[in-house]
C-alpha positions as CSV (number, residue, x, y, z in Angstrom):
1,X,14.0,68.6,164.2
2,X,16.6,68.3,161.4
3,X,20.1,70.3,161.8
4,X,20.0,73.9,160.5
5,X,23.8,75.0,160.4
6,X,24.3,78.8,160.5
7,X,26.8,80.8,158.7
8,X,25.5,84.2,160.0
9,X,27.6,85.0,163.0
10,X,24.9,87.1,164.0
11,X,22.2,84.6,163.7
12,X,21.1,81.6,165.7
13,X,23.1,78.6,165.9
14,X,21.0,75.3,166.0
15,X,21.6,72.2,167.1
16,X,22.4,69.2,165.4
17,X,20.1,66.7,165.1
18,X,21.0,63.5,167.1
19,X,21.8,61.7,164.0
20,X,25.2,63.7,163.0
21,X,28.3,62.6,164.1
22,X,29.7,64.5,167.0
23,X,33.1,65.3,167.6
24,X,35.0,67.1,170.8
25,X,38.0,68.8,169.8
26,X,40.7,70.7,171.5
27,X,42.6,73.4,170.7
28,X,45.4,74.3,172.9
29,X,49.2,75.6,172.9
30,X,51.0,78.4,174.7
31,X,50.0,81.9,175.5
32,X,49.2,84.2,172.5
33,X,49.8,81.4,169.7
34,X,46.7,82.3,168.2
35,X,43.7,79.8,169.6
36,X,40.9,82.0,170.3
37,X,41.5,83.5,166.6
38,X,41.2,80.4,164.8
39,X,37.7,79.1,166.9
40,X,36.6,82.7,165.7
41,X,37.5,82.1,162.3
42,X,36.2,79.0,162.0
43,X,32.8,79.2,164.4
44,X,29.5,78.7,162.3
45,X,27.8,80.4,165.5
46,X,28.7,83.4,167.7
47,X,31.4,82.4,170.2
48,X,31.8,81.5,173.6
49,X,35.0,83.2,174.9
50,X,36.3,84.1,178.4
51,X,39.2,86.8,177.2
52,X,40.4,89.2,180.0
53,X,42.7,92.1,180.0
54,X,46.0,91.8,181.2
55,X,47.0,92.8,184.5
56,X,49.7,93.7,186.6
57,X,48.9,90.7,188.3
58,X,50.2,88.4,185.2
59,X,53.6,89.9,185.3
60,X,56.2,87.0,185.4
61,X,53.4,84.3,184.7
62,X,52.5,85.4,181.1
63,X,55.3,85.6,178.6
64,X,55.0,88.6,176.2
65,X,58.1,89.2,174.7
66,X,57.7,89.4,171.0
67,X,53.8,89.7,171.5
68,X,53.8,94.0,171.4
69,X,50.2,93.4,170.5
70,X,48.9,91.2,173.2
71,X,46.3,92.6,175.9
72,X,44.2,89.9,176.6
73,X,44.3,85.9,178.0
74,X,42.2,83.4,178.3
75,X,41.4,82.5,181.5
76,X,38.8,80.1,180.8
77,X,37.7,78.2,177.6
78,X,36.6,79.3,174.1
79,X,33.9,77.8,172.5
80,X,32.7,77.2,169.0
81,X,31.2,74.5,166.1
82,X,32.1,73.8,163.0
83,X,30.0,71.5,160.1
84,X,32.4,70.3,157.9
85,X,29.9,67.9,156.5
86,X,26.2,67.0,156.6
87,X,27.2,64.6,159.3
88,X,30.2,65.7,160.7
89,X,30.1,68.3,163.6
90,X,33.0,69.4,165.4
91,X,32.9,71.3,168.8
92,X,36.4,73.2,169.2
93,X,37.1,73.9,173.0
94,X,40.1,76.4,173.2
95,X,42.2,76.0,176.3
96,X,44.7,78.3,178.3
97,X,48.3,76.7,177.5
98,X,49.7,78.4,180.5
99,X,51.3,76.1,183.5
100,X,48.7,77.3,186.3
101,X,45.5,76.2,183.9
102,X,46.6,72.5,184.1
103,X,43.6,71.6,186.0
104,X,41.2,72.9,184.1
105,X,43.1,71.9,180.8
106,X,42.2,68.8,182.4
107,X,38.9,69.1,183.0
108,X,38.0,70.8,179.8
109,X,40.2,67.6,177.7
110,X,38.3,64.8,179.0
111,X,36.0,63.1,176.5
112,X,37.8,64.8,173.7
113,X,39.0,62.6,170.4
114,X,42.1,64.8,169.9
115,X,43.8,68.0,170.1
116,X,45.1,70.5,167.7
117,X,48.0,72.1,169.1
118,X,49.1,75.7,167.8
119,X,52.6,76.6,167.5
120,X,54.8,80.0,167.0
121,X,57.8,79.7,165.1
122,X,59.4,82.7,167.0
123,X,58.7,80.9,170.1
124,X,58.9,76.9,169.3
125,X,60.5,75.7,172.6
126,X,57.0,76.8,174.7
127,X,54.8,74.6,173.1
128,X,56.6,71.2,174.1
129,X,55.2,71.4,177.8
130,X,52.1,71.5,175.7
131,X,52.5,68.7,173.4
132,X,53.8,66.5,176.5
133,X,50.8,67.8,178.1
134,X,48.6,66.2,176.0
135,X,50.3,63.3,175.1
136,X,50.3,62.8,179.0
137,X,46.4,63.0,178.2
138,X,46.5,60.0,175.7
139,X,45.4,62.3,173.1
140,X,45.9,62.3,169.6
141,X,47.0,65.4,168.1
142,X,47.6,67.3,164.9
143,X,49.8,70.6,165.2
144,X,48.9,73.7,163.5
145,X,51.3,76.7,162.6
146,X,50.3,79.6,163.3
147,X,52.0,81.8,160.5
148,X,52.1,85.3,162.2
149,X,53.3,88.2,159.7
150,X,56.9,88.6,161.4
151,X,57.5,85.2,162.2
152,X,60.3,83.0,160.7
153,X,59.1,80.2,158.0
154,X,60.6,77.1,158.0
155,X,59.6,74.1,155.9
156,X,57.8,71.5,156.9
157,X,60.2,69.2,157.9
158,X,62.0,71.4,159.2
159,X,60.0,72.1,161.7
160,X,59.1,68.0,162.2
161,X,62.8,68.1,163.4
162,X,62.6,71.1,165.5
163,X,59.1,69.9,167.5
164,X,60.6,66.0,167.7
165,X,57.1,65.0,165.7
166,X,56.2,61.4,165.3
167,X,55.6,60.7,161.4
168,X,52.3,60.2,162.1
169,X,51.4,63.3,163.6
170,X,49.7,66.0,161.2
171,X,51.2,68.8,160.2
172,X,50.1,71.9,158.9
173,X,50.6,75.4,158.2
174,X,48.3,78.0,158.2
175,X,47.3,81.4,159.6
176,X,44.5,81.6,162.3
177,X,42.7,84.8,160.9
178,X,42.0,82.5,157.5
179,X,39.3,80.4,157.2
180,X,40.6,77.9,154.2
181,X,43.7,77.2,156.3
182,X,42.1,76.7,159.5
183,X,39.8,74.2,158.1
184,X,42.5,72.1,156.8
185,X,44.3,71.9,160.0
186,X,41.1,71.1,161.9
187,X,40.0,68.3,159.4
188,X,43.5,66.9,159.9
189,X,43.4,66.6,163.0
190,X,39.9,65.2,163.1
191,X,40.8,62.4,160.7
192,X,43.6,61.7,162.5
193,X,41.9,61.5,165.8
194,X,39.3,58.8,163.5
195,X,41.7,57.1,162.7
196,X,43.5,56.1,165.7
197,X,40.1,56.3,167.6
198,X,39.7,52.9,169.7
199,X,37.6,49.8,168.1
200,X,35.0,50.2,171.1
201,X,34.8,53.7,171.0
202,X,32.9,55.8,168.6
203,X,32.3,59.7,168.6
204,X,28.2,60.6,169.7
């Protein structure tokens, strides 16, 4: 049965057929950075989220000082797909960036081709447990900037110098509630993660 991509969130999302090319993708980076609104955003079918409301019992775990806004957390994953060509699919598996979902970070990472990690100008310093996180994964990873309203801008190298990037690492700016932007950080990071994928490995 061939591949019938769906662009009506409210519709049925299809399966590709088994002759696309497959990719697993995370999406990570600390609390409130913006990950489950990009995999919304981007998602050509309804998505699989695990958001709760914030509790009392988060107090002291979950950071939320300059995030007025923020009520919810994942506690789990977030799930969506993306066809960015006839051939190319990309599953995007959000993960909680906080210290006490390491293990399922873990779990959730394995088989993946690469990671995009989102970053907060007002808040640069939490995403390095992140990035050594993954790197600790021996993934490779584009990082995305998440360009909230009140948030600082810096240029791009700027910001290379801030986060310690290597030169190879991907870039980009963009906000999360945008499609076009969100696309081009995703496809980044997907042909970076092709082209430092392994000789003997392919994705599905």
């Amino acid at each position: 049965m061939d591949s019938v991509p769906s662009t009506d969130r409210g519709g049925i999302g299809y399966l590709p057929s088994a002759a696309e090319t497959l990719m697993k993708l995370v999406v990570t980076g600390p609390f409130g950075v913006g990950k489950t609104t990009l995999i919304r955003t981007l998602s050509e079918i309804p998505t699989l989220h695990t958001e709760e409301a914030m509790t009392q019992s988060s107090t002291g775990l979950d950071d939320t000082a300059g995030l007025p806004e923020k009520t919810t957390t994942t506690v789990a994953i977030d799930f969506g797909r993306l066809t960015v060509q006839d051939d190319l699919v990309l599953y995007m598996f959000g993960t909680p960036g906080q210290e006490r979902f390491i293990p399922l970070w873990e779990d959730i990472a394995r088989g993946a081709l690469g990671a995009l990690v989102m970053v907060d100008t007002r808040r640069l310093e939490d995403s390095f447990a992140v990035m050594d996180m993954v790197e600790e994964q021996g993934l490779p990873y584009a990082v995305a900037v998440n360009r909230f309203p009140d948030a600082p801008a810096h240029a791009d190298e700027v910001l290379r110098k801030h986060l310690d990037l290597d030169p190879r690492t991907p870039l980009v700016q963009c906000d999360a509630r945008e499609r076009r932007g969100s696309i081009d950080a995703l496809i980044a990071l997907a042909e970076h993660a092709l082209n430092n994928l392994p000789a003997s490995q392919e994705p599905s």
